[in-house]
Backbone and ligand atoms as CSV (ligand in chain L), in Angstrom:
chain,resi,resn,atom,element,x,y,z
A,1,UNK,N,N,5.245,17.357,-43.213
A,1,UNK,CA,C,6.355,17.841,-42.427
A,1,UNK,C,C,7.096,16.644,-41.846
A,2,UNK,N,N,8.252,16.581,-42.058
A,2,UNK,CA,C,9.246,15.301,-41.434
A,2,UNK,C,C,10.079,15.993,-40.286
A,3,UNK,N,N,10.167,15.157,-39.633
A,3,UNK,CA,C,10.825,15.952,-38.111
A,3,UNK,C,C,12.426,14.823,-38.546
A,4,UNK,N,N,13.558,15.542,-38.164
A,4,UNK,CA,C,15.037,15.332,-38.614
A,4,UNK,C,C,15.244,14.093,-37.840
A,5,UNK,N,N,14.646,12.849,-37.411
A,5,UNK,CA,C,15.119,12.501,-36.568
A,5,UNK,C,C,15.645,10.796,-37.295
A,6,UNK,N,N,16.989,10.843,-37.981
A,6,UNK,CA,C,17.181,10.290,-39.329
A,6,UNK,C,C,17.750,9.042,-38.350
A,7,UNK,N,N,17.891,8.261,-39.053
A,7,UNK,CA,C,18.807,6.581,-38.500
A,7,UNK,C,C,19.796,6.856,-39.396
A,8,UNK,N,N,20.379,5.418,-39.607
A,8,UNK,CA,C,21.659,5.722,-39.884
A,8,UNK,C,C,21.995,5.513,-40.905
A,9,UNK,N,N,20.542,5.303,-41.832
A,9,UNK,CA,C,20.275,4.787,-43.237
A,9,UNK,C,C,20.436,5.888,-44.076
A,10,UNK,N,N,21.176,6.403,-45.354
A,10,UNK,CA,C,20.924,7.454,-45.978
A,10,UNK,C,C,19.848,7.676,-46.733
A,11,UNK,N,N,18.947,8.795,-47.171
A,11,UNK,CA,C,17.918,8.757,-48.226
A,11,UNK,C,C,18.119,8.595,-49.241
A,12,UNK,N,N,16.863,7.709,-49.152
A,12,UNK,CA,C,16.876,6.844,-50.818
A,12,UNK,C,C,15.704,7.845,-51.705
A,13,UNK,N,N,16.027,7.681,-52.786
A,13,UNK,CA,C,15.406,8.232,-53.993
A,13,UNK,C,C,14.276,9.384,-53.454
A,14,UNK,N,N,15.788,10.519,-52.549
A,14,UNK,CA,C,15.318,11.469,-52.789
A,14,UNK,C,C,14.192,12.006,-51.611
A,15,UNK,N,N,13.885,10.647,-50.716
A,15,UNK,CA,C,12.615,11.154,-49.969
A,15,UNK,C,C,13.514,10.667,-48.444
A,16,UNK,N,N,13.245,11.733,-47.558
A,16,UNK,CA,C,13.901,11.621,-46.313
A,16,UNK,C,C,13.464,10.414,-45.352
A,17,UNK,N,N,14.420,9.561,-44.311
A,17,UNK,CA,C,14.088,8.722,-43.987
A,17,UNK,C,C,13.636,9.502,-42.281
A,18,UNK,N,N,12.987,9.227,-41.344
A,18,UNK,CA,C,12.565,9.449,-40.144
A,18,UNK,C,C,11.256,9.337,-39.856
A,19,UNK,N,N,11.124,9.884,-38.917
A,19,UNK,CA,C,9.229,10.165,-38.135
A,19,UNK,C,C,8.560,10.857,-38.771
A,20,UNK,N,N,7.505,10.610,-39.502
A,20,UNK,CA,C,6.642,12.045,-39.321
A,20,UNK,C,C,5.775,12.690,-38.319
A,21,UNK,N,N,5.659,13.426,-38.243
A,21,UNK,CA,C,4.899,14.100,-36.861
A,21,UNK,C,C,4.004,13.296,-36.787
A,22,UNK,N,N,2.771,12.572,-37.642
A,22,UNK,CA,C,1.381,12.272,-36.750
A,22,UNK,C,C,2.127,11.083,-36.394
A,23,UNK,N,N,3.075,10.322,-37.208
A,23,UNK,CA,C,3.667,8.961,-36.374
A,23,UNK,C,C,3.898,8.787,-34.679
A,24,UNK,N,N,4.530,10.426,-34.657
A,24,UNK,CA,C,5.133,10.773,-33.501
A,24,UNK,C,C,4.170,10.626,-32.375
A,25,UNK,N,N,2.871,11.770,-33.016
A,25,UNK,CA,C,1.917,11.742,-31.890
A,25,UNK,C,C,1.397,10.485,-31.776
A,26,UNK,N,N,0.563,9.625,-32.989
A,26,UNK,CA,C,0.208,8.375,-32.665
A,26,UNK,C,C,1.211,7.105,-31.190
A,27,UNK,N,N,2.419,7.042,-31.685
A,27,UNK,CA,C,3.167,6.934,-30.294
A,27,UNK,C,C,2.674,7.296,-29.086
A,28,UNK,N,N,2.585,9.018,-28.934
A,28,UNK,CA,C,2.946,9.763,-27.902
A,28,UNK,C,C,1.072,8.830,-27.397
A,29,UNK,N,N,0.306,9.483,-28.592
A,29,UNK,CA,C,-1.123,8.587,-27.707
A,29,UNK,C,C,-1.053,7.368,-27.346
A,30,UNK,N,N,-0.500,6.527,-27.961
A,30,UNK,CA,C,-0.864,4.675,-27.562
A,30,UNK,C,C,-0.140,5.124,-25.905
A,31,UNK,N,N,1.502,6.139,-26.038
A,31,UNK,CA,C,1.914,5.409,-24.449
A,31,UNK,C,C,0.893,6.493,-23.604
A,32,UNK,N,N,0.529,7.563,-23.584
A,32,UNK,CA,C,-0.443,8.069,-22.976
A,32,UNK,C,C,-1.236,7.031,-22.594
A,33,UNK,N,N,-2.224,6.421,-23.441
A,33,UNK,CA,C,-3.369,5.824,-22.972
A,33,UNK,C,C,-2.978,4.493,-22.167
A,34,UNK,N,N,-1.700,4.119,-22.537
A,34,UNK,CA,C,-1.015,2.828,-21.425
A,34,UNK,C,C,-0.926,3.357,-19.937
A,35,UNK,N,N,-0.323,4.628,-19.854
A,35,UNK,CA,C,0.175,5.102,-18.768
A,35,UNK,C,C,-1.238,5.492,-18.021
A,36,UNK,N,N,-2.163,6.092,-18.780
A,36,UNK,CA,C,-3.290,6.359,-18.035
A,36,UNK,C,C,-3.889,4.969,-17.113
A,37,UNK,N,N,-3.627,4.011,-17.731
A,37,UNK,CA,C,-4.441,2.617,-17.455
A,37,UNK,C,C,-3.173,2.181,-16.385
A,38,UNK,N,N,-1.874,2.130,-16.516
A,38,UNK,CA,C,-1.108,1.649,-15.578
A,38,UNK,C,C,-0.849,1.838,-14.398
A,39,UNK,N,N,-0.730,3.810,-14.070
A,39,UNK,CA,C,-0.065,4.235,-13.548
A,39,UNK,C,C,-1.802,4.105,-11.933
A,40,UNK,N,N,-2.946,4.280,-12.262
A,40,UNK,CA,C,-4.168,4.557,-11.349
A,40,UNK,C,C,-4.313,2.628,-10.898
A,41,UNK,N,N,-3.250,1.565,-11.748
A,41,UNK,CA,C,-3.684,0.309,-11.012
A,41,UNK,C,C,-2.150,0.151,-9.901
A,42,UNK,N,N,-0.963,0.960,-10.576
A,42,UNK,CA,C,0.201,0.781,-9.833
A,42,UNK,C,C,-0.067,1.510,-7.997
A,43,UNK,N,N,-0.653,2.617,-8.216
A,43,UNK,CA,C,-1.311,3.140,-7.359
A,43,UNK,C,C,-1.875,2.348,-6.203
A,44,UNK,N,N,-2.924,1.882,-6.855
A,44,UNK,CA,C,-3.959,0.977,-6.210
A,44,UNK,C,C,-3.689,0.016,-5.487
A,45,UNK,N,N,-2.558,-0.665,-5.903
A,45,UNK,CA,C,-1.919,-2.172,-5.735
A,45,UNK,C,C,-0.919,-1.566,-4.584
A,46,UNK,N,N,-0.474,-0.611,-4.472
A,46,UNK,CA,C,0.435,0.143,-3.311
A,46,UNK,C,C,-0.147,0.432,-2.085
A,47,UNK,N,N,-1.417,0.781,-2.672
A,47,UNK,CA,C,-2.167,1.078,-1.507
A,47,UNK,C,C,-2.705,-0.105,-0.638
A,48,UNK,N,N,-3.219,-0.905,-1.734
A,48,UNK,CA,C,-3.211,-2.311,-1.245
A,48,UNK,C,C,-2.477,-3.765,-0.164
A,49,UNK,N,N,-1.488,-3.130,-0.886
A,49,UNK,CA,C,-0.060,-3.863,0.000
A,49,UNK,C,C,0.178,-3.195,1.029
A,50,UNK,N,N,-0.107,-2.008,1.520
A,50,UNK,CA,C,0.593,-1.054,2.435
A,50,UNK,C,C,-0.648,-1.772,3.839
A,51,UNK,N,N,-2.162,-1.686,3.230
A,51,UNK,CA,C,-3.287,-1.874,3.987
A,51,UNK,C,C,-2.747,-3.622,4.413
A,52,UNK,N,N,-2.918,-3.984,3.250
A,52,UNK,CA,C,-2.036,-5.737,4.304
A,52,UNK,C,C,-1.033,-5.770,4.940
A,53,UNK,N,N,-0.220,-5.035,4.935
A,53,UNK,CA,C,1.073,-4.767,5.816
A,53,UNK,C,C,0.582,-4.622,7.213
A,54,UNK,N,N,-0.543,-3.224,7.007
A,54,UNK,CA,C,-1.130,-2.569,8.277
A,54,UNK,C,C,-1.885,-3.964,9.063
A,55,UNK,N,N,-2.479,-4.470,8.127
A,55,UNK,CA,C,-3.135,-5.788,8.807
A,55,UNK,C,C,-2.485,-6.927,9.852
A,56,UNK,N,N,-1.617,-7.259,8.494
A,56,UNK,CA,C,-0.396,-8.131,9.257
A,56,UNK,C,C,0.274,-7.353,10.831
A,57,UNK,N,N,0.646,-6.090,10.964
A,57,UNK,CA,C,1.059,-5.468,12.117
A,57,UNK,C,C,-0.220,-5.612,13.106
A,58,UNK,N,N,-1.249,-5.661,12.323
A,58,UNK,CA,C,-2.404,-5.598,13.635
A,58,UNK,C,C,-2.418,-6.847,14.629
A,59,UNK,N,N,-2.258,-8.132,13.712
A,59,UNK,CA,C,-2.462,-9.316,13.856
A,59,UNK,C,C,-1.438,-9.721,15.041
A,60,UNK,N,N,-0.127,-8.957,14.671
A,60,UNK,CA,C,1.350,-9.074,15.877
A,60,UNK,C,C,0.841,-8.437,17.136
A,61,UNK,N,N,0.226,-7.270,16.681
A,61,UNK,CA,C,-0.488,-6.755,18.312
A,61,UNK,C,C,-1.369,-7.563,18.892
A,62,UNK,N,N,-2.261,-8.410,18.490
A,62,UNK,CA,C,-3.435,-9.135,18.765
A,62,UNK,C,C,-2.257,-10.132,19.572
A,63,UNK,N,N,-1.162,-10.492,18.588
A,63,UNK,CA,C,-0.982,-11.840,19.477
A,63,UNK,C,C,-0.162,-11.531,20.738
A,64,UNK,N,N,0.400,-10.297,20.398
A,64,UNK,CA,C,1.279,-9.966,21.544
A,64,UNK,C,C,0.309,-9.494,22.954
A,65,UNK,N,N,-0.775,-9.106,22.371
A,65,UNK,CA,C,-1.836,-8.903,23.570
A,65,UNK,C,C,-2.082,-10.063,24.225
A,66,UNK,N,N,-2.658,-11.368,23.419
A,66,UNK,CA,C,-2.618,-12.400,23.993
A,66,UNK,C,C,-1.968,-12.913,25.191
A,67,UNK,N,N,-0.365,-12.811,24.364
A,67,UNK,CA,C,0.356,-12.900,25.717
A,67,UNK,C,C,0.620,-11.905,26.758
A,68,UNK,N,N,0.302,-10.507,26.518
A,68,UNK,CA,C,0.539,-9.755,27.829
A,68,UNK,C,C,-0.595,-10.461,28.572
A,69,UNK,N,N,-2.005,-10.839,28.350
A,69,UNK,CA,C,-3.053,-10.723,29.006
A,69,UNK,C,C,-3.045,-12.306,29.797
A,70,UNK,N,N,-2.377,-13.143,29.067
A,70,UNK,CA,C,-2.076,-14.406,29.501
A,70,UNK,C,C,-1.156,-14.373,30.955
A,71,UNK,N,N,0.051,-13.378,30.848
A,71,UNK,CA,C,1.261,-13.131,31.732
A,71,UNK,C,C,0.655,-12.868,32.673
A,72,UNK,N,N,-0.330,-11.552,32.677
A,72,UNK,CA,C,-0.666,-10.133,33.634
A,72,UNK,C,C,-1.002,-10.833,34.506
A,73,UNK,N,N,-1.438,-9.872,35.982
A,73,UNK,CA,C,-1.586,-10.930,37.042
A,73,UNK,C,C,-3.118,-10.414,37.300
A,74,UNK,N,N,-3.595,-9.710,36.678
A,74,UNK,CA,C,-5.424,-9.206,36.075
A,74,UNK,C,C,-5.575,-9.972,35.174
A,75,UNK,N,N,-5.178,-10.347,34.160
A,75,UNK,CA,C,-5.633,-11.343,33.275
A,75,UNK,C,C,-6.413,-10.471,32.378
A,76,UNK,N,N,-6.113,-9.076,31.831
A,76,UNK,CA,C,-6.851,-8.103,31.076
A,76,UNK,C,C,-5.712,-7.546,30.140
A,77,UNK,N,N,-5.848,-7.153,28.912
A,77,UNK,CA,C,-5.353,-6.371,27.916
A,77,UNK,C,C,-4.808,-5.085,28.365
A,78,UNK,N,N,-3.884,-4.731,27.940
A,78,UNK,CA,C,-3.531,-3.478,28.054
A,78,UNK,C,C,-3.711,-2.579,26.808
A,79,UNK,N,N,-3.552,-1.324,26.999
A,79,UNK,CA,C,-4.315,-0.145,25.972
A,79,UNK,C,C,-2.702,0.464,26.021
A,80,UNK,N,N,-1.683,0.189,26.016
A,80,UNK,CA,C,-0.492,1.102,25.878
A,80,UNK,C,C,0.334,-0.394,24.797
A,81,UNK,N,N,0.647,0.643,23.980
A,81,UNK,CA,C,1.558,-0.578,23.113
A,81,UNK,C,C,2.618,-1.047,23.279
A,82,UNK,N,N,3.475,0.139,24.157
A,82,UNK,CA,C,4.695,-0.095,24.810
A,82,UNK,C,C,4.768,-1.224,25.898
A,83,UNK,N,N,3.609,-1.346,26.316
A,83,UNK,CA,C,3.863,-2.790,27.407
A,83,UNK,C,C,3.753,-4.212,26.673
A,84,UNK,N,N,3.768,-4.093,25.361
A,84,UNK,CA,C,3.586,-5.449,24.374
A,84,UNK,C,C,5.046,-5.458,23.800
A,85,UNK,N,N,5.285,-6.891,23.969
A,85,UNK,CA,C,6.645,-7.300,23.187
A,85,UNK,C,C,6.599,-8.523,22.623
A,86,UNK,N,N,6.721,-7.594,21.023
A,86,UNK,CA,C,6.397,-8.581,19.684
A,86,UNK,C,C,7.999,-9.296,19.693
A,87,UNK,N,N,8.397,-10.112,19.978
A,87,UNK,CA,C,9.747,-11.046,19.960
A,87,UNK,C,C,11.078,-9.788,20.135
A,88,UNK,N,N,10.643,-8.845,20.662
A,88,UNK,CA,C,11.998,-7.978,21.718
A,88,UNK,C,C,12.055,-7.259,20.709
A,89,UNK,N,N,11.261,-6.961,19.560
A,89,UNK,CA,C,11.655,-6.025,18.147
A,89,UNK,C,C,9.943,-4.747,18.970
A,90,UNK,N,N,10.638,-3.143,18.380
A,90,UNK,CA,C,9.240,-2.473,18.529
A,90,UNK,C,C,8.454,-3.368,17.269
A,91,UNK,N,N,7.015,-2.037,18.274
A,91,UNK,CA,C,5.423,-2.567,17.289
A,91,UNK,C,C,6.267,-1.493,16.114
A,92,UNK,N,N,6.343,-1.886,14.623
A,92,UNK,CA,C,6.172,-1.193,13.215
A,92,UNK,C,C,5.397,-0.238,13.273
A,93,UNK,N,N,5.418,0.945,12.941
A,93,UNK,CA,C,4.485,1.668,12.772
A,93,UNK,C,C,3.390,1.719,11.403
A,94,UNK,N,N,2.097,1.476,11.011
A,94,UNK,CA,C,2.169,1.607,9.777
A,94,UNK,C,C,2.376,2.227,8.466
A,95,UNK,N,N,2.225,1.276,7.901
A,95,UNK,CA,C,3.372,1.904,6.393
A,95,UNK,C,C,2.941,2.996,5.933
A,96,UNK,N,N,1.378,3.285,5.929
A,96,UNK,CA,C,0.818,4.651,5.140
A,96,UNK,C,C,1.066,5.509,6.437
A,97,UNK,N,N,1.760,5.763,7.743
A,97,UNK,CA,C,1.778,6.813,8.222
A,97,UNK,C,C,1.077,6.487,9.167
A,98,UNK,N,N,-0.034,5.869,9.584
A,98,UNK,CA,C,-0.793,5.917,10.686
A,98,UNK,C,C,-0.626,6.006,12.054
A,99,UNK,N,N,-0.989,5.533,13.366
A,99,UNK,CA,C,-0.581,5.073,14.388
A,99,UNK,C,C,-1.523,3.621,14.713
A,100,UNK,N,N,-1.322,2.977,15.580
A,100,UNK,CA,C,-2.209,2.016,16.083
A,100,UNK,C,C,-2.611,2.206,17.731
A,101,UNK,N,N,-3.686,1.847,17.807
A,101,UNK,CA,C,-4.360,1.942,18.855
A,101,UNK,C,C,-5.211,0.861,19.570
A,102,UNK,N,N,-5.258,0.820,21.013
A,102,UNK,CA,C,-5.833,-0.506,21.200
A,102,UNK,C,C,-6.959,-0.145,21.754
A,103,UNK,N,N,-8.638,-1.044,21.719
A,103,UNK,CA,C,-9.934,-0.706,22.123
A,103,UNK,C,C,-10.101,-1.931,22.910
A,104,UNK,N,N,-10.141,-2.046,24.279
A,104,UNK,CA,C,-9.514,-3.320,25.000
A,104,UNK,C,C,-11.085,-3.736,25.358
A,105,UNK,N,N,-11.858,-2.928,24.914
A,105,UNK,CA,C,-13.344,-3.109,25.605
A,105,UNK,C,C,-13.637,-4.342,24.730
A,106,UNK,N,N,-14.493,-5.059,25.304
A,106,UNK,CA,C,-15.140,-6.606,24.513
A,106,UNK,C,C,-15.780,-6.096,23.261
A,107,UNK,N,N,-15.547,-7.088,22.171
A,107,UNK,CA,C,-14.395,-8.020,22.017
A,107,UNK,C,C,-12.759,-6.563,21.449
A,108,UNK,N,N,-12.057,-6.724,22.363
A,108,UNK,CA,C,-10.473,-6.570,21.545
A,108,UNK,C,C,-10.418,-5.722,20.191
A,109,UNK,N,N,-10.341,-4.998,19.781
A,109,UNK,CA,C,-9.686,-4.462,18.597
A,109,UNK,C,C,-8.842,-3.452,18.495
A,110,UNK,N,N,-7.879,-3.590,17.445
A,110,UNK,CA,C,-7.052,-2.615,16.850
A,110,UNK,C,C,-7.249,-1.824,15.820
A,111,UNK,N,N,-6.996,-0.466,16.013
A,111,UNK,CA,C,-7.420,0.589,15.053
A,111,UNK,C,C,-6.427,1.224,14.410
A,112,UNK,N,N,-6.124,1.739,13.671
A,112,UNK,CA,C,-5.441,2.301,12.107
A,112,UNK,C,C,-5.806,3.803,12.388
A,113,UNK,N,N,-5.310,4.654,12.832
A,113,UNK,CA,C,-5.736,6.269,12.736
A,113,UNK,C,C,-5.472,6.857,10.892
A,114,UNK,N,N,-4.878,5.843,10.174
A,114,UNK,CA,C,-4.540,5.814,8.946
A,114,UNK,C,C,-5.610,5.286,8.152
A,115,UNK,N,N,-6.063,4.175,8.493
A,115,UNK,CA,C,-7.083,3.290,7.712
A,115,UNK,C,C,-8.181,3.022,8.033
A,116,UNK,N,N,-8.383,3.730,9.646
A,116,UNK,CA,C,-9.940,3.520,10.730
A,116,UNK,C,C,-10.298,4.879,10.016
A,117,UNK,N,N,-11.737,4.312,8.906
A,117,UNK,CA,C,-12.586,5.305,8.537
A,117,UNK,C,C,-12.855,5.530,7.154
A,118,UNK,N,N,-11.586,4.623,6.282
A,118,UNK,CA,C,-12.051,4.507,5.014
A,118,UNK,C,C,-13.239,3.919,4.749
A,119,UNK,N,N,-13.673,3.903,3.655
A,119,UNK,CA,C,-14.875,3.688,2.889
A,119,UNK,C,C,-15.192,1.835,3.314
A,120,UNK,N,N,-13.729,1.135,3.322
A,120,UNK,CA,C,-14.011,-0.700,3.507
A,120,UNK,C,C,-13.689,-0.973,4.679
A,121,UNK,N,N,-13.036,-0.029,5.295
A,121,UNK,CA,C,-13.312,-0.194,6.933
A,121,UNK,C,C,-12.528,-1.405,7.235
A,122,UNK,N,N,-10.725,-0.953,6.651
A,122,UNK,CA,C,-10.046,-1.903,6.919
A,122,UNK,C,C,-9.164,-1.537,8.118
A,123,UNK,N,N,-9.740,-0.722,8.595
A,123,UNK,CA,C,-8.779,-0.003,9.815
A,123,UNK,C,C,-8.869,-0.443,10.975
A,124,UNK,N,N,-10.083,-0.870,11.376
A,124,UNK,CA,C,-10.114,-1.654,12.474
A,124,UNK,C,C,-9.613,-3.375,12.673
A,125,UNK,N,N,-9.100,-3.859,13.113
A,125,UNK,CA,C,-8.638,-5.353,13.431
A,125,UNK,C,C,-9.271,-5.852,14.745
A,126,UNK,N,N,-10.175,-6.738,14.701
A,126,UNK,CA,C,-11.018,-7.973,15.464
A,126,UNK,C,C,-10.612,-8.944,15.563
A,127,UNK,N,N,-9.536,-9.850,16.364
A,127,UNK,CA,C,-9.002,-11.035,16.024
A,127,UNK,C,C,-10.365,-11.900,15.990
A,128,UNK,N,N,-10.365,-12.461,15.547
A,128,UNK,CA,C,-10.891,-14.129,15.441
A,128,UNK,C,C,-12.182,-13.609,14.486
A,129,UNK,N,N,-12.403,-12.382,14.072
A,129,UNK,CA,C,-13.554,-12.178,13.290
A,129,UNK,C,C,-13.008,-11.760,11.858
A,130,UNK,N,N,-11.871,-11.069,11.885
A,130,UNK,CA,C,-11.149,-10.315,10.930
A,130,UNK,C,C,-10.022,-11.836,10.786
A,131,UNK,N,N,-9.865,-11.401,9.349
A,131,UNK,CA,C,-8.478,-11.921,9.010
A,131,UNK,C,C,-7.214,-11.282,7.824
A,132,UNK,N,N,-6.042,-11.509,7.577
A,132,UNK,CA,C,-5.778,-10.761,7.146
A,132,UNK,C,C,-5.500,-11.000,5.914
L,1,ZN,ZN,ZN,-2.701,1.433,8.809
């Protein structure tokens, strides 16, 4: 069976020029099995970048804590994000959706309501133990 799908060549001696169907499917499988392999690393690598993003934002809170806690006239962290000012721009929210949160109890960390709880436990941020 030849499927009509002719170029611009006319038939020669009689036998039609185009695809034949298993050609077709052979195609249709090779890009299947590409797409299967591409599309679960394009994924991955998104998710990836989004979690370093989240990191990098953690790291701006850490330092911006620094300096609230440096300023304050307690000399202690604050747990509200709104009293931190990352260079007069808001805190980002993170990229997968999350919120951030601050755990001011010793030592310091920042949490990911997005990423606090996955399986690698990249949700939490520890300055000076964590990096990003
Ligand atoms: Zn996050």
């Amino acid at each position: 069976m030849r499927i009509a799908l002719y170029l611009t060549q006319k038939p020669s001696r009689g036998r039609t020029r185009g695809f034949a169907l298993i050609e077709l499917l052979a195609a249709f499988i090779i890009f299947s099995v590409l797409m299967a392999i591409a599309v679960p690393l394009y994924f991955s690598s998104m998710a990836s970048a989004e979690r370093e993003q989240c990191r990098e934002q953690m790291q701006a809170i850490v330092n911006a804590e620094e300096e609230y806690k440096r300023k304050a006239a307690n000399h202690a962290y604050t747990t509200t994000l709104a009293n931190l000012n990352i260079g007069g721009a808001p805190i980002p929210p993170c990229p997968s959706g999350g919120s951030h949160t601050i755990d001011s109890t010793s030592p310091l960390r920042i949490k990911c309501s997005y990423h606090f709880g996955s399986a690698d436990q990249h949700g939490t941020f520890t300055p000076n133990v964590d990096n990003y």
